[in-house]
N, C-alpha and C positions, 0 to 999 in steps of 0.2 A: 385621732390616730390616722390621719391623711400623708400617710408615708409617697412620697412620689418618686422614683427610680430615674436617678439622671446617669447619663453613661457619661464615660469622658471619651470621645471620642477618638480622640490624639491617643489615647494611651490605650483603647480598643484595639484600635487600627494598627495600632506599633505591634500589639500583643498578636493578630492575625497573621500579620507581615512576617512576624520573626516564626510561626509556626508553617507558614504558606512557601516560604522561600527553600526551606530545605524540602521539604514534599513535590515540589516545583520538579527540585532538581531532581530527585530517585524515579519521578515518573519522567522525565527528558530521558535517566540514566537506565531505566529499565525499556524502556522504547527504543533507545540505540542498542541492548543488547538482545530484544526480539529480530530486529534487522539484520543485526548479526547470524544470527541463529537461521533467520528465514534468506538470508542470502545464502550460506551453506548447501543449503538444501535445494537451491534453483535446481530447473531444470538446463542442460548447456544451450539449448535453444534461447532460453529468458537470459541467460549471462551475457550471450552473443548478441542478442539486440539490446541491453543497457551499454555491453561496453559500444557496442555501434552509436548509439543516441551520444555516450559522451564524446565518444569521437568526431561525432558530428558536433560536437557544440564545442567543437577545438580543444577541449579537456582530456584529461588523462584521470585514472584514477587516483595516482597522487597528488594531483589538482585541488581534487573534491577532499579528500582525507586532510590536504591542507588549508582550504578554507572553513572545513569544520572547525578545525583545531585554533585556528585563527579567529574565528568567531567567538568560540570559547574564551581565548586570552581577552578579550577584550572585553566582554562579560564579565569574567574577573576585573580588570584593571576597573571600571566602571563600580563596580561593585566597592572596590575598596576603596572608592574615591567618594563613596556615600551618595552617590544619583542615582536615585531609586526609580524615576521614572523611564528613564532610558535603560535602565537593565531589567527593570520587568517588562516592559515592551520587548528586547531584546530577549529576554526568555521565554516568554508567549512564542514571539517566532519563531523561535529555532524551535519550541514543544508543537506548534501546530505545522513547522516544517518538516519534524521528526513522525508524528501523527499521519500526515499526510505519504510520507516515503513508505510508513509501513501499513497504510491501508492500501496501497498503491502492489507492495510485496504481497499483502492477501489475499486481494481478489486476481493477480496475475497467476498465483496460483491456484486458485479453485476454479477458476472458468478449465472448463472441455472444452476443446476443441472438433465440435459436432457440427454438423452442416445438417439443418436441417431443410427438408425440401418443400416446396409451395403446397405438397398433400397432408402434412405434417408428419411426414415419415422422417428418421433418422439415416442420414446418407452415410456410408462409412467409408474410409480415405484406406485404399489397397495400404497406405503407410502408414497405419493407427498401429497405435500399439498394445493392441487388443492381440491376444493370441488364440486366433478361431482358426482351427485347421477343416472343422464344418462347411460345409456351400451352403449357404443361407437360401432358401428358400422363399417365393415372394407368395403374399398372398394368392395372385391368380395359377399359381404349380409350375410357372415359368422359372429356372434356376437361374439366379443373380450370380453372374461369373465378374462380378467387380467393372464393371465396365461404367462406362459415363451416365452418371442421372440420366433416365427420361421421363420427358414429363407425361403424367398418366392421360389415356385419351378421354374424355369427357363425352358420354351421352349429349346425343342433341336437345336442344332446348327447342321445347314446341310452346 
């Protein structure tokens, strides 16, 4: 009873392929529609410097909406012409290009905008959007009237 287990590899590998390629594509397709989602939601600050970057980089935004789409047809045309390896290459790309645009949209939104200063205190910008109508108070009973960082004096070193 020495049963030994052989795979066919070819026909493993094909059974993967034809499970992996449409999963491929719903995590590309749900990735483009987080970007969507998380681009709505900018702030007009973060809108004004991407369209600034594309501008600098001589694009327009129906530039890039066209080279997606374009990328796509050809991913298709690829696809139907049965070249498996240049359309999964080509799909890795654009999923780790799609990956990277909206880790890029995540952390542009969660970072503050805080200046932290050399004492490790939190410095606040008169134009935060904090709405404190309070005088903030400093540790030594001196009131902070929003004026420029100073930096704290230091006891002498003996």
């Amino acid at each position: 009873m020495n049963e030994s287990v052989h795979f066919n590899t070819s026909r493993d590998f094909r059974a993967i392929t034809q499970c992996n390629a449409p999963l491929n594509n719903y995590i590309g397709f749900g990735m483009l529609l987080a970007i969507i989602k998380k681009r709505q939601t900018m702030s007009n600050k973060d809108v004004l410097l991407e369209q600034a970057a594309i501008s600098a980089a001589g694009l327009q935004q129906a530039h890039v909406l066209g080279i997606f789409a374009l990328l796509i047809l050809i991913i298709t045309m690829f696809a139907l012409l049965r070249l498996k390896k240049i359309t999964w290459a080509l799909l890795l790309l654009l999923n780790i290009v799609l990956f990277a645009y909206l880790m890029k949209l995540t952390v542009d939104g969660s970072v503050n905008e805080t200046i932290i200063g050399p004492d490790g205190k939190v410095v606040r910008n008169d134009d935060s959007e904090d709405e404190e109508d309070e005088e903030d108070v400093s540790p030594s009973g001196v009131e902070n009237r929003g004026t420029a960082y100073e930096n704290p004096t230091l006891p002498p070193v003996s």
